[in-house]
C-alpha positions in Angstrom: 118.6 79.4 107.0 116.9 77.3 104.3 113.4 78.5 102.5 110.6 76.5 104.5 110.0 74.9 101.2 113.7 74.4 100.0 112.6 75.5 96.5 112.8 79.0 95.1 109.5 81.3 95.2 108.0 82.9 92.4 107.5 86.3 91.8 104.7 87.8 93.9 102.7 90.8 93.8 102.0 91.3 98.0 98.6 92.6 98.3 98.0 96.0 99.6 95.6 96.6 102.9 93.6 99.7 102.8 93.7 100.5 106.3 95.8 103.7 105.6 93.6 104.9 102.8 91.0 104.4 104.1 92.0 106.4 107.8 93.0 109.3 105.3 89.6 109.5 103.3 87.8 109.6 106.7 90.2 112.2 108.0 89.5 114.2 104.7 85.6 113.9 104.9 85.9 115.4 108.5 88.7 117.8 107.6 86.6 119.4 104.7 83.4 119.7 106.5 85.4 121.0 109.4 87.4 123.6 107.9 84.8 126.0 106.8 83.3 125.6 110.5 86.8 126.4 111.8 86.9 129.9 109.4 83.0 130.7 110.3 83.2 130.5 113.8 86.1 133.0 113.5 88.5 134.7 116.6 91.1 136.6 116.8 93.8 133.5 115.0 91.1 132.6 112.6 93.0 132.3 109.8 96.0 130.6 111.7 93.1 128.4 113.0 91.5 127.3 109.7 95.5 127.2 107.8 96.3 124.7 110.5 93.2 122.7 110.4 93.2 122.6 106.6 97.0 121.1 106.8 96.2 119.1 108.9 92.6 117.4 108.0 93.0 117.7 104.3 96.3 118.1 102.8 98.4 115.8 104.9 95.1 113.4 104.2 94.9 114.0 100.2 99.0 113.5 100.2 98.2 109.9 102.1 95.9 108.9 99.8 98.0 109.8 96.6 100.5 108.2 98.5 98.8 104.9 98.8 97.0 104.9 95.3 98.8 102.4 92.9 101.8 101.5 95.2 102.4 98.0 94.8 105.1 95.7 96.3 106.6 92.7 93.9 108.6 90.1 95.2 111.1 88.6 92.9 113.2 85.5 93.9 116.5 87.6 94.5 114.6 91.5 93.9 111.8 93.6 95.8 110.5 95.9 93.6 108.1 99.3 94.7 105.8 100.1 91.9 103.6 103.3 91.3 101.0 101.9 88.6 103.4 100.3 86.1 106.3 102.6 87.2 109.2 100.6 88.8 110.0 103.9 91.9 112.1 101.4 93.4 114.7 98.4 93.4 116.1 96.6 95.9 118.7 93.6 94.8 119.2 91.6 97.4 123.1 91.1 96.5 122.8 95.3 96.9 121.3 94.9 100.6 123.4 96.6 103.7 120.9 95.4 106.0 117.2 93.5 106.8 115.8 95.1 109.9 112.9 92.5 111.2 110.4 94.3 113.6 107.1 94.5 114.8 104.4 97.0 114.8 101.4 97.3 116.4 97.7 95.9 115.9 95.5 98.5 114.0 92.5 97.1 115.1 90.1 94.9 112.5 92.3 95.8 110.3 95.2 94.0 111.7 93.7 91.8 113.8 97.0 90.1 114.8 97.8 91.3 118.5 101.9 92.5 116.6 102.4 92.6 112.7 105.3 91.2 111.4 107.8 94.3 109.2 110.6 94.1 107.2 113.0 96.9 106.5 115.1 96.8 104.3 118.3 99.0 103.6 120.5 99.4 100.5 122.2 102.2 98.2 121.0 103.8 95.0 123.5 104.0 92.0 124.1 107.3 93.7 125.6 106.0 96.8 122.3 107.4 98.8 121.1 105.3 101.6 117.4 104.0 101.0 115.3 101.6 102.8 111.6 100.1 102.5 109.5 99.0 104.9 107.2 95.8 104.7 104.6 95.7 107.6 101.5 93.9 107.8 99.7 97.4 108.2 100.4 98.2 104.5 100.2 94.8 102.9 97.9 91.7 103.7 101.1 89.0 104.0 105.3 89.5 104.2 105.9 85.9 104.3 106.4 85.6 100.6 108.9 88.6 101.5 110.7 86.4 104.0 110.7 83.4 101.7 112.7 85.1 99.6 115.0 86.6 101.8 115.9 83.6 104.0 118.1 82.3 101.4 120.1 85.5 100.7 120.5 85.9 104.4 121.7 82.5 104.8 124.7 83.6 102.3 125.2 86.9 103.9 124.6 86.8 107.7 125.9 90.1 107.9 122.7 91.2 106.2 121.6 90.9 110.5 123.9 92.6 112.2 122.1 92.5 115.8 121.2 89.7 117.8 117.4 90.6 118.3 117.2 90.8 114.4 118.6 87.8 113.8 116.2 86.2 116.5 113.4 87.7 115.0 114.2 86.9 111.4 114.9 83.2 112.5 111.5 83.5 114.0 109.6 84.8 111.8 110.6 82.6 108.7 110.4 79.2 111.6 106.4 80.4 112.0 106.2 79.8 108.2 105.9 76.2 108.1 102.2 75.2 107.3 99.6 76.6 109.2 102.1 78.1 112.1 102.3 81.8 110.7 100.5 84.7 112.3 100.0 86.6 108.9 96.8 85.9 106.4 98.3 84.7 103.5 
C-alpha cells in the first residue's frame, strides 16, 4: 500500500478535540454541587452515598481532565510519539510495532459529527518486553489521516503488522478514502 501522495509526510502534531474534557468539567460542576446535597439530605448509607457520588462525579472527573490536559500526539514519518507538555510518555517505532488494529467508534454527537470515527491502535513492546498499545480515534483528536499516511508505507513492508482480514480491509479503506476530498475525517 503506497502513501496517497507517494511522498513521505512530515512530522505532525494531531490536534486534540475537547470533547472528553469538556464531558468531565461538566460532570465535575454537577458532581460538586451534588455531593454536599447527597451528604445533607442524609439516610441511613449517607456516607456510603456521598463516598460513592464524590468518586464518581468528581474524582473520576478531575482524573479525566488531568488526563487530557497537555497530551499531545506527534506523528513522525516512521515514529508516533505521546507527549505530556514537553515530556515524550511514549514511543512507538513503527519497525517496533506487533500490530495496527483499524476500528471504528461511535459518533459523540456535534462533537463527532461523522455517523463512525475512524481509530487506530497500535501495539508494540517497551524496552522491558511489556505489551503497550495507543489508541488514535477521532473522539480524542480532530484528524488520524496524517496517522495513516504514515503508516501505509510501513504496513506495506510488514503486512503482518494486519494480521486479520477485517483489519486489513479496514486499513485498505481507510487510507483509499484519503485521496482528495474522499475522507470522512476534518482535516
Amino acid at each position: 500500500m503506497e502513501s496517497p501522495s507517494g511522498a513521505s509526510q512530515p512530522t505532525t502534531v494531531l490536534t486534540p478535540r475537547p470533547l472528553l474534557r469538556n464531558l468531565a468539567l461538566g460532570v465535575l460542576v454537577i458532581g460538586i454541587a451534588l455531593t454536599p446535597a447527597v451528604w445533607a439530605a442524609g439516610g441511613p448509607q449517607r456516607l456510603l452515598s456521598t463516598v460513592g457520588v464524590a468518586l464518581v462525579m468528581v474524582v473520576l472527573p478531575l482524573w479525566a481532565v488531568w488526563w487530557t490536559h497537555g497530551r499531545t500526539i506527534v506523528v513522525h514519518p516512521d515514529r508516533v510519539v505521546l507527549r505530556r507538555g514537553e515530556r515524550e510518555v511514549r514511543t512507538f517505532a513503527f519497525d517496533d510495532l506487533i500490530e495496527i488494529r483499524p476500528g471504528v467508534d461511535g459518533s459523540a454527537g456535534a462533537a463527532t459529527p461523522e455517523f463512525w470515527n475512524k481509530s487506530v491502535t497500535l501495539l508494540g513492546r517497551t524496552s522491558d518486553g511489556k505489551r503497550r498499545g495507543l489508541k488514535v480515534s477521532a473522539q480524542t483528536v480532530e484528524s488520524i489521516d496524517p496517522l495513516l499516511l504514515a503508516l501505509a508505507p510501513a504496513v506495506a513492508r510488514r503486512p503482518d503488522l494486519l494480521p486479520h482480514d477485517v483489519h486489513r480491509t479496514l486499513f485498505e479503506e481507510y487510507v483509499h478514502d484519503l485521496g482528495p476530498g474522499r475522507g470522512t475525517q476534518r482535516g
